[in-house]
C-alpha positions as CSV (number, residue, x, y, z in Angstrom):
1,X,74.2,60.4,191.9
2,X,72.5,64.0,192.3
3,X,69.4,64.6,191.5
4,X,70.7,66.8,188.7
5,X,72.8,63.8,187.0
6,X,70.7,61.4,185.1
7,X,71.7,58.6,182.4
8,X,68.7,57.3,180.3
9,X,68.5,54.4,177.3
10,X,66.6,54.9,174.3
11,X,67.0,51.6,172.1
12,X,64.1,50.1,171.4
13,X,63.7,51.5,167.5
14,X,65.5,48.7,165.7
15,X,65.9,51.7,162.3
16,X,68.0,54.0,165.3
17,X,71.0,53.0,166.9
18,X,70.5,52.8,171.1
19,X,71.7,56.0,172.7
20,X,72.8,56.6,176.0
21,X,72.1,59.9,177.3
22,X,73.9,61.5,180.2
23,X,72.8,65.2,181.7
24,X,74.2,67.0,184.7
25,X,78.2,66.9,185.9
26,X,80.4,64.1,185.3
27,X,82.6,63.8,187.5
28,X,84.7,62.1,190.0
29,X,81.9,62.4,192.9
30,X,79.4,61.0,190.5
31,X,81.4,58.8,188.8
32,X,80.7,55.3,190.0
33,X,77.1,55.7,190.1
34,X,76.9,57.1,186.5
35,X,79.6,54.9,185.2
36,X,77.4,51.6,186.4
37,X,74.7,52.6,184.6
38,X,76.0,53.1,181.8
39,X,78.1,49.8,181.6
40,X,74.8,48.2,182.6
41,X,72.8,49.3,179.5
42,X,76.0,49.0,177.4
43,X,76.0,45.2,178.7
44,X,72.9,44.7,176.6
45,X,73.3,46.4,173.4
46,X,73.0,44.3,170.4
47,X,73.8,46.9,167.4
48,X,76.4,48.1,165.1
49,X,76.4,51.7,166.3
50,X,75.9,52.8,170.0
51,X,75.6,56.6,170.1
52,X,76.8,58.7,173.5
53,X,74.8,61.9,174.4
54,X,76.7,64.5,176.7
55,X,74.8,67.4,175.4
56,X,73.1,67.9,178.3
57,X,76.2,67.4,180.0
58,X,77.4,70.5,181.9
59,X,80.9,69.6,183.3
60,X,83.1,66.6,183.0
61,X,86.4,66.0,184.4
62,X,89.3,63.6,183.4
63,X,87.5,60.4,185.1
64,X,84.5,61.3,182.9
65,X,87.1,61.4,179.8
66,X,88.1,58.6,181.2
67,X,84.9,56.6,181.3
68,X,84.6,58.2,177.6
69,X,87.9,55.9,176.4
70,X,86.6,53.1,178.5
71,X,83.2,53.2,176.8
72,X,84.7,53.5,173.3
73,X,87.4,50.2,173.9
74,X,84.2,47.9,175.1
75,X,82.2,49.1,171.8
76,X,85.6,48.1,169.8
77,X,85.9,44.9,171.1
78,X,82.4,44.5,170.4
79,X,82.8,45.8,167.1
80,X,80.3,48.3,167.9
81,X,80.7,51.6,166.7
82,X,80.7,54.6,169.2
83,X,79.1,57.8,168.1
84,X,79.8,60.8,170.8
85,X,77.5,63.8,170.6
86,X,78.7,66.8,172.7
87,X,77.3,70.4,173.6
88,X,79.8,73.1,172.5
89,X,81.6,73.4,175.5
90,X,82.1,69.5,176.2
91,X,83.6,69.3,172.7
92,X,85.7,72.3,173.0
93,X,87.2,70.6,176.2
94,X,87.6,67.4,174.7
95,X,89.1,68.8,171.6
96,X,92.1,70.4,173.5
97,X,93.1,66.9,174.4
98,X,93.0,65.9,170.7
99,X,90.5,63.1,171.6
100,X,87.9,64.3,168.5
101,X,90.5,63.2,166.1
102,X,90.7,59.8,168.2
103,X,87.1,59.1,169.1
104,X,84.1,59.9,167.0
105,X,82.8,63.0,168.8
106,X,80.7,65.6,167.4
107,X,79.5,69.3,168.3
108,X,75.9,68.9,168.2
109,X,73.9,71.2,170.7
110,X,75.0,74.6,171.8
């Protein structure tokens, strides 16, 4: 992973659902890296609602949507619930592919 890419974990407020945070591109060169971390903090979530933050995203191809779905099935079988915040342009991108109406993703930031 660059040094621009970075994917933290805030969780430790038990009245605020954990959130996973990702800045910088995601894409297929960063991919692994960033998909890793993510499944490792997702492996130790114990909460009803898990929320996604790519608002300080700037770019993210189809293996970023990708990890997106894959993120979103592990919180179903978990019966957690996936909350998707998005910066304008992530969510403008992800709603030409219809996935707002299928995942819970929302414009938040600019």
């Amino acid at each position: 992973m660059t040094s621009e890419n970075q994917v933290s974990f805030t969780g430790t407020d038990p009245d605020t659902p954990p959130r996973i945070s990702i800045t910088g591109a995601v894409s297929g060169d960063n991919l692994p890296q960033i998909e890793g971390e993510v499944m490792t903090r997702f492996a130790v979530i114990d909460a009803a609602e898990l929320i996604l933050d790519l608002c300080g995203t700037s770019y993210i191809d189809s293996r970023g949507i990708t990890l997106c779905i894959r993120l979103f099935k592990a919180c179903t079988a978990k019966k957690i619930k996936l909350k998707i915040e998005t910066n304008s342009a992530i969510y403008h991108l992800l709603s030409t592919t219809n996935l707002t109406n299928i995942l819970n993703i929302h414009q938040i930031g600019p």
